[in-house]
Structures are given as structure tokens and as C-alpha cells.
C-alpha positions as CSV (number, residue, x, y, z in Angstrom):
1,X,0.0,0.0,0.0
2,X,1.4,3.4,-1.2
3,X,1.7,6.4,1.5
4,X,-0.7,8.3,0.1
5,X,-3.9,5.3,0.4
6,X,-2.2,5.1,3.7
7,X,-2.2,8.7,4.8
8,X,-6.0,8.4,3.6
9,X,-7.1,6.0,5.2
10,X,-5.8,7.0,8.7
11,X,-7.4,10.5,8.1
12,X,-10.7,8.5,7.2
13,X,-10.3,6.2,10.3
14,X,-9.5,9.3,12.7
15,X,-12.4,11.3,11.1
16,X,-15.0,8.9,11.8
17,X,-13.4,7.3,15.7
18,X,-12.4,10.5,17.0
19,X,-16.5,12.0,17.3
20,X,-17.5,8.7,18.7
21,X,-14.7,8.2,21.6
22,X,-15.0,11.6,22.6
23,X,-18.3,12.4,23.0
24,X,-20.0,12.9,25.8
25,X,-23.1,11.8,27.3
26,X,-26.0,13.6,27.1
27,X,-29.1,13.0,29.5
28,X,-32.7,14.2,28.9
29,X,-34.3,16.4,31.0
30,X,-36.8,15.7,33.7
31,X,-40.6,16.8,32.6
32,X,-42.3,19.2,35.1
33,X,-44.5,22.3,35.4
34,X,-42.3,24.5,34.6
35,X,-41.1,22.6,31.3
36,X,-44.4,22.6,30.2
37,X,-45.4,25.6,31.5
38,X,-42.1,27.5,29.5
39,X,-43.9,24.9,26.5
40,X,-47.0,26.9,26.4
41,X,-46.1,30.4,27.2
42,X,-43.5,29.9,24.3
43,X,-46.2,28.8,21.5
44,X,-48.6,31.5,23.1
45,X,-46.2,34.1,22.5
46,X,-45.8,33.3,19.0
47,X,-48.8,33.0,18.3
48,X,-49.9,35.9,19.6
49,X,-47.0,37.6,17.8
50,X,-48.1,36.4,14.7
51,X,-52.0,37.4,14.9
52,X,-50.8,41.0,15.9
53,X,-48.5,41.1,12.3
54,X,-51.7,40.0,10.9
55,X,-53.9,42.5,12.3
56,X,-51.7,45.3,11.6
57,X,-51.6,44.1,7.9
58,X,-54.9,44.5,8.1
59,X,-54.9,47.6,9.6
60,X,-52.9,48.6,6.5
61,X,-54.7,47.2,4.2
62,X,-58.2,48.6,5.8
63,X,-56.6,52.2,5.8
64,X,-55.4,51.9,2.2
65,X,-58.5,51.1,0.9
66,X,-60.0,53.7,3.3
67,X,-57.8,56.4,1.6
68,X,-57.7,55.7,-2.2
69,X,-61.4,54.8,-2.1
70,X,-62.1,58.5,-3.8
71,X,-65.1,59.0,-2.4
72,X,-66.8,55.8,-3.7
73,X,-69.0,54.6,-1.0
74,X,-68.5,50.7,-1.4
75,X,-64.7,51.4,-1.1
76,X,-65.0,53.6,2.5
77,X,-67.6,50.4,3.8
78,X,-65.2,48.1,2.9
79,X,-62.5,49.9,4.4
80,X,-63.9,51.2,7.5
81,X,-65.3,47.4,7.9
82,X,-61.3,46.5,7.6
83,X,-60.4,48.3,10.3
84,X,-62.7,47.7,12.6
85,X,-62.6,44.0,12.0
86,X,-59.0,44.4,12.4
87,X,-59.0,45.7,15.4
88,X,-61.4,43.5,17.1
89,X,-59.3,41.1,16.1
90,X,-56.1,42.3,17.7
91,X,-58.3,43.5,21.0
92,X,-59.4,39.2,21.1
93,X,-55.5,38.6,20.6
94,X,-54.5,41.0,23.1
95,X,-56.9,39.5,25.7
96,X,-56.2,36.1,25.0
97,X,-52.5,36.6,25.8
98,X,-53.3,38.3,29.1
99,X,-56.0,35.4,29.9
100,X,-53.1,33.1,29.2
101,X,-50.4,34.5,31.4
102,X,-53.6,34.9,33.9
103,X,-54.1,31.0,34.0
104,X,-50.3,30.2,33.3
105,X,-49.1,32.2,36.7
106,X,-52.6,30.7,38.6
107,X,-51.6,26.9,37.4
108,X,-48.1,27.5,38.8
109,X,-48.7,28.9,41.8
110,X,-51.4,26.0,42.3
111,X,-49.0,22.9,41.5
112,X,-45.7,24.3,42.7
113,X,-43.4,25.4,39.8
């Protein structure tokens, strides 16, 4: 066997040994309250987060319409109905997220967290 299949194949053979002899072990984490409870808050956050970019597009949209409607007054409804729809929307959002939090801190406090 030449040097340089040599050389090769002790790079190969390090490459691929080395990772697995010196790893370390890892060790999954005990399941609570408070993992499940970070779980939730987490995905309520986001999801809140992502209603409120919706309603603002909205909002956007609604007051575009609202301003290039010239006067036409299917084009103001149909904004005005935008906006307001909009904002109920992000007023739901809004106390959804508070309701949340509400319940979140209540259930902790209850079970120990």
C-alpha cells in the first residue's frame, strides 16, 4: 500500500473514531411544570406575535382602501369594515394573551413550579 492510500485511510479512520470516543453523554431532562409551562407560554407568545402582524396588515390594508377609495362609497364600507374588523381582532389577541399569562401564573402557583 502506497503512502498516500495510507495517509487516507488514517485520516478516514480518525475522522469517523475520533467523534464517537470523545463524546459525551448527554441525558434528557426531567418533565415538570415548569417545562411545560415555558412549552405553552412559548407557543402563546408566537402565536400571539403572529395574529398582531396579521392584524396590523390588516390595519394597512383597511386604511389603504379607506384612503384611495375617492369617495366611492362601497370602497369607504369596505375599508372602514377593515379596520374595525382588524381591530377587534387584535383586541381578542390581546386578551387572549393576558388570559393566558392569567391562568399560566394561577396553574403554577397551584402545583408548585
Amino acid at each position: 500500500m502506497n503512502t498516500k492510500k495510507r495517509n487516507s485511510l488514517i485520516a478516514l479512520l480518525v475522522s469517523v473514531a475520533l467523534p464517537i470516543f470523545t463524546a459525551s453523554p448527554v441525558f434528557a431532562a426531567t418533565a415538570g411544570v415548569s417545562n411545560i409551562e415555558n412549552f405553552i407560554k412559548s407557543i402563546i407568545t408566537v402565536f400571539a406575535g403572529l395574529a398582531g402582524l396579521v392584524a396590523t396588515g390588516f390595519l394597512v390594508a383597511g386604511g389603504f382602501t379607506y384612503i384611495t377609495s375617492s369617495g366611492n362609497p362601497e370602497h369607504l364600507d369596505r375599508g372602514k369594515r377593515t379596520i374595525t374588523y382588524a381591530l377587534i381582532g387584535l383586541a381578542i389577541t390581546i386578551g387572549a394573551f393576558v388570559i393566558s399569562n392569567i391562568v399560566t401564573t394561577l396553574a403554577t402557583n397551584a402545583f408548585g413550579g
